[in-house]
C-alpha positions as CSV (number, residue, x, y, z in Angstrom):
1,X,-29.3,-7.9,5.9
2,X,-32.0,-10.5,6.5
3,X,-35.1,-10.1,8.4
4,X,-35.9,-11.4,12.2
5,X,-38.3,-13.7,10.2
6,X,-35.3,-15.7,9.0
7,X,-34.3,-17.3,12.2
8,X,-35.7,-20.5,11.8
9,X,-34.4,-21.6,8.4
10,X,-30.9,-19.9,9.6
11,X,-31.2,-22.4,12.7
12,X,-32.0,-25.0,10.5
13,X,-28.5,-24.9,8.8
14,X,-27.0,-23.8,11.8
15,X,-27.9,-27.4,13.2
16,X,-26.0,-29.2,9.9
17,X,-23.2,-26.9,10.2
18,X,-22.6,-28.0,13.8
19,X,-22.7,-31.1,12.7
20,X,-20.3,-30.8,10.3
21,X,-18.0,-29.4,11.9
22,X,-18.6,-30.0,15.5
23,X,-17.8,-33.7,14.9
24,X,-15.1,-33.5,13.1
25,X,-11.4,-33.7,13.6
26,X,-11.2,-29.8,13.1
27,X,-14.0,-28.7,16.2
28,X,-11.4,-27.6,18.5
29,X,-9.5,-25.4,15.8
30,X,-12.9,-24.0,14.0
31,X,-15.3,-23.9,17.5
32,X,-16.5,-20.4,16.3
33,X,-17.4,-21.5,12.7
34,X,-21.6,-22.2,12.8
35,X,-21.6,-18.9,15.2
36,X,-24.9,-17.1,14.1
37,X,-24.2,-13.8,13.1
38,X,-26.2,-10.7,11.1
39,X,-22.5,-9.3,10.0
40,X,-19.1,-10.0,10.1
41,X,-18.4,-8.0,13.3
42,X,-19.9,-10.5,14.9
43,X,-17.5,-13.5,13.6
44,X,-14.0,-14.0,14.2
45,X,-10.8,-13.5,12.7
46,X,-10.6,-15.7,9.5
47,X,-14.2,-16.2,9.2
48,X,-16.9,-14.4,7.5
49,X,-20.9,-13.9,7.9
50,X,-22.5,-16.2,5.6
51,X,-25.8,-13.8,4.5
52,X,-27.8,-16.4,3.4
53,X,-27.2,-18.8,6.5
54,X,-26.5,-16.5,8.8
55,X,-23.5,-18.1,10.3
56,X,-19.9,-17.8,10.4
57,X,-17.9,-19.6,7.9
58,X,-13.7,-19.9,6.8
59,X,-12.9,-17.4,4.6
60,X,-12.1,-19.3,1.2
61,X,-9.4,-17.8,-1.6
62,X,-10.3,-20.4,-3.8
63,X,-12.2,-19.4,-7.2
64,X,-12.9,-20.5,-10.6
65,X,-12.9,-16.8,-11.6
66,X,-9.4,-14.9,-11.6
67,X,-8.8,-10.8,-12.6
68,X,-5.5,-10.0,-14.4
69,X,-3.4,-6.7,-13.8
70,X,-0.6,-6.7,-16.5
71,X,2.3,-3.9,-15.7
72,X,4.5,-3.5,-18.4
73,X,7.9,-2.0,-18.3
74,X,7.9,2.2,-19.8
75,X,8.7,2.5,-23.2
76,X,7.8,-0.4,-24.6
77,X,4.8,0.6,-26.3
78,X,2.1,-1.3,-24.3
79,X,0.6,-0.1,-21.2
80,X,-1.3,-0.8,-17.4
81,X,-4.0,-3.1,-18.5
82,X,-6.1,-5.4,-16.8
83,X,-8.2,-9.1,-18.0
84,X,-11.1,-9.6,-16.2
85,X,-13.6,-12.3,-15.2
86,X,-10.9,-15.3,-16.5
87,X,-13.1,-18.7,-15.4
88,X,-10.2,-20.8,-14.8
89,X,-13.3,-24.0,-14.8
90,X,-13.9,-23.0,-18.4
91,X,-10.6,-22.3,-20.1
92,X,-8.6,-24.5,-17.7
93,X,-5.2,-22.9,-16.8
94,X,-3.5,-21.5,-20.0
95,X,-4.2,-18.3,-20.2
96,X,-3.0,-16.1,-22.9
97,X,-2.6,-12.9,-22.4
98,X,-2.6,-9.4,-24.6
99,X,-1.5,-6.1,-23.4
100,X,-2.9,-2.7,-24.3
101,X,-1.3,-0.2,-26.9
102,X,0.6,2.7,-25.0
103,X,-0.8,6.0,-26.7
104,X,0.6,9.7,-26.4
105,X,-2.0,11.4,-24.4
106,X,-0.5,15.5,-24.5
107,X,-2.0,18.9,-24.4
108,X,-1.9,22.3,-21.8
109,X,-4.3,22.9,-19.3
110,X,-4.7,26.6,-19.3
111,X,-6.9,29.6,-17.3
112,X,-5.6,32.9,-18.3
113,X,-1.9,31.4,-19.5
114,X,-0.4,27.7,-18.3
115,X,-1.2,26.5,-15.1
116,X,0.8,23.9,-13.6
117,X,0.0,21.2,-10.8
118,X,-0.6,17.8,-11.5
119,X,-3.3,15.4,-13.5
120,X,-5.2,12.4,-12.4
121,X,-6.8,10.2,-15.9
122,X,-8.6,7.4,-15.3
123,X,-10.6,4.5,-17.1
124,X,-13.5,2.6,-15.6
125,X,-12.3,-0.6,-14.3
126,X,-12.1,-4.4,-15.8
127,X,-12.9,-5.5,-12.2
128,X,-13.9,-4.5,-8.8
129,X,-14.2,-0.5,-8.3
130,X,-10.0,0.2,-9.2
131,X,-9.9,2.2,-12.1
132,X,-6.9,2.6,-14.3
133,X,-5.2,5.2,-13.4
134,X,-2.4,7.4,-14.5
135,X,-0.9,10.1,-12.1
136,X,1.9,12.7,-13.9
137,X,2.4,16.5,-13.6
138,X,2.1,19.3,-15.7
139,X,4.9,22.0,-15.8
140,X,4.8,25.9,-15.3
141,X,3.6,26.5,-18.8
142,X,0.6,24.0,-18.7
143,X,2.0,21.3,-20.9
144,X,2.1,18.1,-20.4
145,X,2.8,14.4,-22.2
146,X,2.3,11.0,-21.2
147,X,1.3,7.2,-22.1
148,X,-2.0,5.7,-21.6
149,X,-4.3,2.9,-22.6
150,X,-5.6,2.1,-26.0
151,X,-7.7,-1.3,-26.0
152,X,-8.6,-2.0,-29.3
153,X,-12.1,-2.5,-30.6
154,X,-13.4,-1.0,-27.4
155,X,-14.6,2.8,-27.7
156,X,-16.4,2.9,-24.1
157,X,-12.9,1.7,-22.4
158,X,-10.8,4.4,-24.3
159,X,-12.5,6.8,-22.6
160,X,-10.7,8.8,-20.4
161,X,-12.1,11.2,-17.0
162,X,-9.3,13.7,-15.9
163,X,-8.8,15.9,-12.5
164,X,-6.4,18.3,-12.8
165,X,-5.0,19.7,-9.2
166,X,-3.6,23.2,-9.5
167,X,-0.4,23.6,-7.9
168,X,-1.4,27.1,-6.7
169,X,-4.4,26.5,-4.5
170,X,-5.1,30.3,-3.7
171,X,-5.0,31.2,-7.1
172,X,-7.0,28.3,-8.9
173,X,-9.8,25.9,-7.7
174,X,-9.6,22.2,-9.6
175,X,-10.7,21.2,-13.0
176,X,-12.7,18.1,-14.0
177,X,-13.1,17.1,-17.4
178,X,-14.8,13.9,-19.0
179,X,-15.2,12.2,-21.7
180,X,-12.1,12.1,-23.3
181,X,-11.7,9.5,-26.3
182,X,-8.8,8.2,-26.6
183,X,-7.6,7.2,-30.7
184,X,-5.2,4.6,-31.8
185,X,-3.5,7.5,-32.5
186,X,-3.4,8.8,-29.3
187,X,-5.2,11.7,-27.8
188,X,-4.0,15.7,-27.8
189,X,-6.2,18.5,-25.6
190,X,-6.0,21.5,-24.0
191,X,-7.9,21.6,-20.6
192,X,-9.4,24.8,-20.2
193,X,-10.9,26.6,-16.8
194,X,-13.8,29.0,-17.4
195,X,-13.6,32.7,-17.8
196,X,-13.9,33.5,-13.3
197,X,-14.3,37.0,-12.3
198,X,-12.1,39.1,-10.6
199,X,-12.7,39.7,-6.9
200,X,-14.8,42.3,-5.7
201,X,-17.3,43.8,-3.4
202,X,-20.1,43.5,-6.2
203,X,-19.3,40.2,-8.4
204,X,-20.4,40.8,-12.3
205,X,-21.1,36.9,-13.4
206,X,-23.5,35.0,-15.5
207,X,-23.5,32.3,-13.8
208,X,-21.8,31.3,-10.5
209,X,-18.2,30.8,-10.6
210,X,-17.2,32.3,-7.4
211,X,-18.7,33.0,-4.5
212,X,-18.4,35.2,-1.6
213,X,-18.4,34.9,2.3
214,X,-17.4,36.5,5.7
215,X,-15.5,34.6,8.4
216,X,-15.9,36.6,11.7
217,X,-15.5,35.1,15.5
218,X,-18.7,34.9,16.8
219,X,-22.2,37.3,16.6
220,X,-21.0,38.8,20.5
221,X,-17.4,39.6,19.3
222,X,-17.7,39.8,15.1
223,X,-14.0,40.5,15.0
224,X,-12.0,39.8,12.2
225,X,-9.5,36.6,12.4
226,X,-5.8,36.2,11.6
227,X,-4.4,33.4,10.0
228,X,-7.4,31.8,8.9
229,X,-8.3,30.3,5.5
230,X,-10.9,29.2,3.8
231,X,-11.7,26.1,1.7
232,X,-14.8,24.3,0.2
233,X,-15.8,21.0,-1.8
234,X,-18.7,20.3,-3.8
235,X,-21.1,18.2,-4.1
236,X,-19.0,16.4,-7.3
237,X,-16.2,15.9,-5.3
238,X,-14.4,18.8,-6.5
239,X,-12.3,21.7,-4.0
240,X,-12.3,25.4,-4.2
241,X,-9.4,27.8,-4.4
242,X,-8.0,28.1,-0.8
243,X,-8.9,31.7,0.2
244,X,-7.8,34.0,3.3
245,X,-10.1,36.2,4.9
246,X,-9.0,40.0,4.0
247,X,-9.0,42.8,6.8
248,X,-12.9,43.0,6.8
249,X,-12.9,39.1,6.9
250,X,-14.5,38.7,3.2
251,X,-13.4,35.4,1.3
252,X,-14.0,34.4,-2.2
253,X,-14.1,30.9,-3.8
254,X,-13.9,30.0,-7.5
255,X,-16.0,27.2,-7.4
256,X,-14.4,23.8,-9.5
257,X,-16.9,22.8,-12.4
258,X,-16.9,19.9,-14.7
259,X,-15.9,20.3,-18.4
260,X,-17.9,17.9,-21.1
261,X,-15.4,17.0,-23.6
262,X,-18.5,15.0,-25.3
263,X,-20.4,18.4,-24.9
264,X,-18.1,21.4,-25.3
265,X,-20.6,24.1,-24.5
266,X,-21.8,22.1,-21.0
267,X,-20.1,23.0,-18.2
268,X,-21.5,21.0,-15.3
269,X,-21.8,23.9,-12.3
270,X,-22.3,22.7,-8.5
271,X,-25.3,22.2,-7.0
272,X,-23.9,23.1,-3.3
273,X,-21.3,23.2,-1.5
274,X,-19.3,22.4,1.9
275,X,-16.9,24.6,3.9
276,X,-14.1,24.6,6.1
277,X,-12.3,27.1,7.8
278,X,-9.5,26.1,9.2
279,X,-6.1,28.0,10.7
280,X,-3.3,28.3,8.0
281,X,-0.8,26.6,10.2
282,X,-0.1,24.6,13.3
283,X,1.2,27.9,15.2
284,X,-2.6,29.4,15.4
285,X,-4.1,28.0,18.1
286,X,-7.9,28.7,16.5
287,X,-10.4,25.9,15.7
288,X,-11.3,24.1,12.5
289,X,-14.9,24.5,11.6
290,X,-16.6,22.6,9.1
291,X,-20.5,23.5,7.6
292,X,-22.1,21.2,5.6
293,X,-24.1,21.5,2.2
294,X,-25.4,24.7,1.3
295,X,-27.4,24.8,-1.6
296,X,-26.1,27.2,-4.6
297,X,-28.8,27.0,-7.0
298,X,-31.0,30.2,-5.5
299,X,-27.4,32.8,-5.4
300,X,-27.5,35.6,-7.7
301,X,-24.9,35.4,-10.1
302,X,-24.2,39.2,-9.8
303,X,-24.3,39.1,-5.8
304,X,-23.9,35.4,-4.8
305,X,-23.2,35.7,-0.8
306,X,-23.1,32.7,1.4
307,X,-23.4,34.7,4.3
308,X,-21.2,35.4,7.1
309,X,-19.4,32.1,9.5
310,X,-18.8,32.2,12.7
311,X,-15.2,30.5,14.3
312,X,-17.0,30.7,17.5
313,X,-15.4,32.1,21.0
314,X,-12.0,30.5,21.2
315,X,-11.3,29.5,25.1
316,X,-7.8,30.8,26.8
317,X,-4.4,29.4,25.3
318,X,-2.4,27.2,28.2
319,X,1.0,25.6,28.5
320,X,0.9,22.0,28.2
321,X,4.0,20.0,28.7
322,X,5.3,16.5,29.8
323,X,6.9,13.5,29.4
324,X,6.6,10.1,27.8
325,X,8.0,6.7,29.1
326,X,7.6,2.9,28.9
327,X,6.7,1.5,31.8
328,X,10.0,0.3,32.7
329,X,10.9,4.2,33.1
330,X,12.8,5.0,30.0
331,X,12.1,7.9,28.3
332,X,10.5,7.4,24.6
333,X,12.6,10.0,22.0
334,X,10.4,11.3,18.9
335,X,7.7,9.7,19.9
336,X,4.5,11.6,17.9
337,X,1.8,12.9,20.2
338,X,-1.3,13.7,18.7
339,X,-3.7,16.0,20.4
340,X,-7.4,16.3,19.3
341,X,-10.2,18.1,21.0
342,X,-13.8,19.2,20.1
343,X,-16.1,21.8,21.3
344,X,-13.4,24.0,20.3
345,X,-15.0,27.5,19.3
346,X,-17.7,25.8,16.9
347,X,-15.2,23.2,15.6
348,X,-12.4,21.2,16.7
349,X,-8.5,21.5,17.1
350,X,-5.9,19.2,15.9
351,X,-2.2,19.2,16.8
352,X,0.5,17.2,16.1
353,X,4.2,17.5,18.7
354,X,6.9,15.2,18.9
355,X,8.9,14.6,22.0
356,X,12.3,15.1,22.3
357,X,15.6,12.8,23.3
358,X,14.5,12.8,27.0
359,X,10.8,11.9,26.0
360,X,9.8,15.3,27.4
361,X,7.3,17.8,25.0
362,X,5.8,20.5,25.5
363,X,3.2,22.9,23.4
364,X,0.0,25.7,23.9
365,X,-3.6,24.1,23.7
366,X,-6.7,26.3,23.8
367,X,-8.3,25.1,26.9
368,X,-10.7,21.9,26.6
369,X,-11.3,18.4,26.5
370,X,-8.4,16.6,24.4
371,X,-8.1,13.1,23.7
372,X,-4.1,12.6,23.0
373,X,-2.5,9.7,21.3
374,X,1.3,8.4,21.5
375,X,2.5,7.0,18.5
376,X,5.9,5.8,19.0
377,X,8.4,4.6,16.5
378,X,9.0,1.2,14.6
379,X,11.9,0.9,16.0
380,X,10.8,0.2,19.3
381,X,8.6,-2.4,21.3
382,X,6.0,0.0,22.5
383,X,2.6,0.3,21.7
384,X,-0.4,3.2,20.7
385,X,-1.5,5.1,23.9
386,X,-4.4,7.1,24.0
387,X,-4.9,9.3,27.1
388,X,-7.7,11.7,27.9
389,X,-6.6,15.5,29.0
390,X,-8.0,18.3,30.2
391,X,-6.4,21.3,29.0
392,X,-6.9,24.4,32.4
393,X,-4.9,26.8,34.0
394,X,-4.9,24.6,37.2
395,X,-3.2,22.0,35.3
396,X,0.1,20.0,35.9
397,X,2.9,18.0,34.3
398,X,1.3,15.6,31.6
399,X,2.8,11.6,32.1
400,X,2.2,8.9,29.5
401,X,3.1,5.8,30.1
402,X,3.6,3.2,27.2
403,X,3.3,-0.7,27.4
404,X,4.8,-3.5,25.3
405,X,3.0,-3.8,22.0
406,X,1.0,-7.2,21.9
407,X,2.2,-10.1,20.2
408,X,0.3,-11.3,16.8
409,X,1.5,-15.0,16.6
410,X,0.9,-18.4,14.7
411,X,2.0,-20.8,12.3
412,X,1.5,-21.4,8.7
413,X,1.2,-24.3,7.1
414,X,0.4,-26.6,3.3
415,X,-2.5,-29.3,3.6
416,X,-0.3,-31.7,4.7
417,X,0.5,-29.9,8.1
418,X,3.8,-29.3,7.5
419,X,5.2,-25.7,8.3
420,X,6.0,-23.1,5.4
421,X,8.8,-20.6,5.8
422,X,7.1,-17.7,4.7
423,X,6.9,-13.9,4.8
424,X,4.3,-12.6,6.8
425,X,2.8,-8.8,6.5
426,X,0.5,-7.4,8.9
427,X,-1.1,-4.3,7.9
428,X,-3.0,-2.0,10.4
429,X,-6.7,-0.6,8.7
430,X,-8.2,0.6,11.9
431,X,-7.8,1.0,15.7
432,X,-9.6,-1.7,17.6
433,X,-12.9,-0.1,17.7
434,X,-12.9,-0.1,13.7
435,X,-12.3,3.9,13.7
436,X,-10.0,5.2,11.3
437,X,-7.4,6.7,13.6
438,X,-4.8,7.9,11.0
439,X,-2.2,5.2,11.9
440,X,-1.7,2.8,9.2
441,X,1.5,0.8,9.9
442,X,2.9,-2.7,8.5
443,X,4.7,-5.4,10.2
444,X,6.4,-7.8,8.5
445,X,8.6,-11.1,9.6
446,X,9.7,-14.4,8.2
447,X,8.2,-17.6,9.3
448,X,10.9,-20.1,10.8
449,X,11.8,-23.6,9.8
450,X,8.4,-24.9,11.5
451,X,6.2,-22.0,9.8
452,X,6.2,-20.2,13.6
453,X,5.4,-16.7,13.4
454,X,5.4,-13.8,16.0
455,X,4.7,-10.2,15.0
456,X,5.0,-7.3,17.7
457,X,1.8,-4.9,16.4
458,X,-0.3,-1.8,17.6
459,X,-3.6,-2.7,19.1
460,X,-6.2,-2.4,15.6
461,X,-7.7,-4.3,13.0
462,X,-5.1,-6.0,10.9
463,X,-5.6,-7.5,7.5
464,X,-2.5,-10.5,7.2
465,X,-0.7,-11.6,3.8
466,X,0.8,-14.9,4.1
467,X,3.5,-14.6,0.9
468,X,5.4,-18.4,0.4
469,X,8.5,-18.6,-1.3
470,X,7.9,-19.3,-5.0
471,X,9.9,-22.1,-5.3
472,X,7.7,-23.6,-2.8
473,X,5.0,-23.7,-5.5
474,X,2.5,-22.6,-2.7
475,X,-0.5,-19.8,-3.5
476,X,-0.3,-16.6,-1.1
477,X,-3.1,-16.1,1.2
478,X,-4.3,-13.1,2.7
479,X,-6.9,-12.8,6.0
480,X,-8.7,-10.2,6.4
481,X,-10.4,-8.9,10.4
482,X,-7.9,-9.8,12.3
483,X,-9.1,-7.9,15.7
484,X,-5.8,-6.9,18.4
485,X,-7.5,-5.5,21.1
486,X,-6.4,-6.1,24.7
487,X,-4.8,-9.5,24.6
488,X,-2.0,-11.0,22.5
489,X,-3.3,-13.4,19.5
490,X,-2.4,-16.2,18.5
491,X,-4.2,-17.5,15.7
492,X,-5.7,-20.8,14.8
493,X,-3.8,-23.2,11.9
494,X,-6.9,-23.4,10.2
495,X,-6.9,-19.5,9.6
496,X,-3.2,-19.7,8.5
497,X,-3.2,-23.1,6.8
498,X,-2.6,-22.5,2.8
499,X,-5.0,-23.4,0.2
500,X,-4.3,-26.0,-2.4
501,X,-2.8,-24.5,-5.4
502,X,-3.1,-24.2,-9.0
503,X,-0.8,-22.9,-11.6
504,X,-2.1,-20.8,-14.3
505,X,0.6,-20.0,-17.4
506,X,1.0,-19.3,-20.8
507,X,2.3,-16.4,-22.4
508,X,2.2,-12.3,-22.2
509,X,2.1,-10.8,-26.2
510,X,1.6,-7.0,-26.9
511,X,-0.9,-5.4,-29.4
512,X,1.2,-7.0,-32.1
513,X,1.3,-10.2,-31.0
514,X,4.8,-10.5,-30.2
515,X,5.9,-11.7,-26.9
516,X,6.5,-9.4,-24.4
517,X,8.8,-10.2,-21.3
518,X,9.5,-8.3,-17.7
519,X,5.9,-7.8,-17.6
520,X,4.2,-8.3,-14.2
521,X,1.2,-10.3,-13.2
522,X,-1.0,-9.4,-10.3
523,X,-3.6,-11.9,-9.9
524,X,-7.0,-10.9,-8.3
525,X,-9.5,-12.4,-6.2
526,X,-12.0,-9.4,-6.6
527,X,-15.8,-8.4,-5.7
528,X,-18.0,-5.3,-6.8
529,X,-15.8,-3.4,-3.6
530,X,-12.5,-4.7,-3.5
531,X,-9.9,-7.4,-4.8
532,X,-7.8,-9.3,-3.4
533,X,-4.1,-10.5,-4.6
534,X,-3.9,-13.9,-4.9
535,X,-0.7,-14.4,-6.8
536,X,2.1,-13.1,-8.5
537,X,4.4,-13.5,-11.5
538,X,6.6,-12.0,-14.4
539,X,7.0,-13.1,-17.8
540,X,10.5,-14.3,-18.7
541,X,12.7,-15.0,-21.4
542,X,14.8,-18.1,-22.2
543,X,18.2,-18.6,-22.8
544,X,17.8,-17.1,-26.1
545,X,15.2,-14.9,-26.7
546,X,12.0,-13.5,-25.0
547,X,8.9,-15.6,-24.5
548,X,6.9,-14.2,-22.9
549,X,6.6,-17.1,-20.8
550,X,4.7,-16.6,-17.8
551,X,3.4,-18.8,-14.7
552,X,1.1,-17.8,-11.4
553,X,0.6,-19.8,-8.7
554,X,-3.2,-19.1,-6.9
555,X,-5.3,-21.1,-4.5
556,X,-7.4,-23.7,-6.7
557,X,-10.7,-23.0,-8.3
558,X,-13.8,-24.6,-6.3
């Protein structure tokens, strides 16, 4: 962010920017672009923070510089690959492009025998912070076999870092291993856990492996719990064994480590560690407690104790119950009611109910504060309700009431004005505050003869894909900060108005250089966070044989 010293330059431009725009045709439809801003929170939808002015300016999708993703059918020998940094100015707009070899990558993960679960590889990205991923499981012996990337003539992008999730969390914590290289001949591996110790009242260890702790309710009443369990992450990202408290409340975690593959005698050991102790299921109406980052490094390995935890004193359990309706008075059927409260013990509580056919619910709730949201279906017209509640033994019959959702409206059009009839997606990223509330939801329509729009969405902060038919030969275009708060929207052509386009083509070929057909083309507008998909295609085949023919439509280079 720039300094309060920067004012005066930024009003500088701010003055030319009013001028070109403010006398233009476009004033009425752009009157917030030239608002001075420190951040895009302060702009709105369709227009972004220029930094280095310090005003709000149209989002443009146009750019000389294009990312490939190349998706290859399975088993045809080439693989998931991606082509970055393309400058379309440069190389103008045939682009060849060469798919990676598929390799074998096979091998067990084992601890004492097989373990199964499932394994994450990945490969640092071409572009923006995505890297390639492949997701597949391992079975109950520990074996496993699948296809992965082999880019030729490149040793630091045939590396591979793998996770591996048990599938039995009380008995196994996860497994990280790096450094993989990956052959033109593939890659075979067995994934081995260190040697953990046994549990035990006195822990014989060289190093740190597993830890020990005591869960107990508070330091007034150190009783024992029921039904809680115990889980913790370290500072690599990595998650214990889920352990249950035995009869004296004692817990003990295997701590994950990182395996060198580079390095086979280095095993990377955390440094510390976070907790949570949560209830096992939604029945026990006991608090989840989280404490953060306790450092492992002074433990001895032959009696490494964390200490004891305290749940804290858990308030009186009370009936709760209720109904939901619209505010027409019908009853709203399985609609998901989400309770949340804090000051709970020394946690929080979370639980999720759903009502039934007459709208009515009812549940337990250790008595507090709760802040309870109503999610009803897609099927419906009604919107998110969040209610404040508090949870006593004085306390009546719970009603929420549920208005329309708002309506998300506008019209999209080519340069030329004229209206697109196009498919329009509008996907929820936060509530309206910008607070990830654990609704994520898409709604989708298709633009009318005239390009006229109307979605029915949630209150939130929506990100919009504008997808045109291809035969319209148009680029998609997607806005991002698209704010639903109290009001419905309806947005400005200039935010929905298409960018020209350009059509990049040429040809897919494998490692071989033979053509390769059914493959699909993302393209990418991307940054060092995120990217952006600007356009799509597949490579076809002609009447006789396969090409490997391709063509994308994006928005023009600058």
């Amino acid at each position: 962010m720039k300094p309060v010293t920067n004012l005066r330059p930024r009003f500088f431009w701010f003055l030319l920017l009013l001028f070109a725009y403010g006398f233009s045709g476009c004033a009425a439809a752009d009157s917030k672009v030239g608002t001075i801003c420190m951040s895009n929170s302060d702009c709105p939808a369709g227009l972004t923070c220029d930094m280095d002015l310090g005003v709000c300016r149209r989002q443009d999708p146009a750019k000389s510089i294009v990312d490939f993703e190349l998706t290859p059918e399975k088993g045809t020998g080439s693989s998931l690959t991606q082509v970055a940094g393309v400058d379309l100015d440069k190389l103008g707009d045939t682009i060849e492009l060469e798919l990676n070899k598929a390799v074998a990558f096979t091998g067990q993960v084992k601890r004492m025998v097989g373990v199964s679960g499932s394994l994450v590889a990945t490969r640092l990205p071409e572009f923006d912070s995505r890297a390639l991923t492949w997701n597949f499981q391992v079975g109950s012996d520990g074996y496993f076999e699948t296809d992965v990337a082999w880019k030729d003539g490149d040793d630091a992008s045939n590396i591979l870092d793998v996770l591996f999730r048990p599938s039995n969390r009380e008995d196994s914590p996860q497994l990280f291993v790096r450094n993989l290289q990956v052959t033109d001949q593939g890659l075979d591996t067995f994934l081995v856990f260190p040697d953990y110790p046994q549990p035990k009242p006195q822990v014989d260890q060289v190093d740190v492996l597993m830890v020990k702790l005591r869960v107990l309710q508070s330091e007034n009443f150190p009783h024992t719990l029921t039904g809680m369990v115990v889980e913790g992450i370290t500072d690599q990202g990595l998650r214990t064994n889920i352990a249950m408290p035995d009869e004296q409340g004692n817990a003990y975690l295997l701590l994950p480590v990182t395996m060198d593959a580079g390095d086979s005698d280095k095993m990377i050991l955390p440094d510390s560690l976070s907790l949570t102790i949560r209830p096992q299921d939604s029945n026990v109406r006991l608090p989840t407690v989280h404490y953060d980052v306790m450092s492992l490094q002074d433990l001895d390995p032959s009696d490494p104790d964390l200490g004891t935890f305290y749940t804290g004193d858990v308030p009186d359990v009370h009936s709760v119950s209720g109904v939901v309706m619209s505010r027409s008075g019908q009853p709203v059927a399985n609609c998901q009611l989400r309770f949340s409260a804090l000051g709970i013990g020394n946690g929080s509580y979370q639980i999720t109910i759903e009502t039934d056919a007459e709208g009515a619910f009812s549940t337990t709730l250790p008595e507090g504060h709760y802040t309870v949201l109503a999610v009803a279906g897609l099927n419906n017209d009604l919107g998110l309700k969040a209610q404040e509640l508090d949870v006593g033994p004085q306390m009546g019959s719970v009603s929420l009431v549920l208005d329309r959702r708002l309506k998300l409206s506008g019209r999209v059009l080519d340069l030329d004005g004229k209206g697109v009839q196009s498919l329009v997606k509008a996907s929820r990223v936060t509530d309206w505050n910008g607070v990830d509330d654990g609704v994520f939801r898409t709604f989708d329509t298709m633009c009318d003869e005239q390009g006229r729009f109307e979605l029915s969405v949630d209150t939130g902060n929506y990100t919009l894909d504008i997808v045109p038919p291809t035969s319209s030969a148009l680029p998609r275009l997607t806005v991002e900060r698209i704010l639903v708060s109290t009001d419905d929207v309806d947005l400005p052509t200039s935010t929905t108005t298409l960018p020209k386009p350009e059509v990049i083509h040429g040809h897919v070929f494998n490692h071989a250089g033979l053509p390769m057909c059914s493959v699909t083309i993302d393209a990418y507008r991307s940054d060092e966070q995120s990217s952006v998909l600007i356009g799509q295609g597949v490579s076809g085949i002609d009447s006789k044989s396969c090409n490997g023919v391709y063509s994308v439509v994006v928005p023009a280079g600058n």
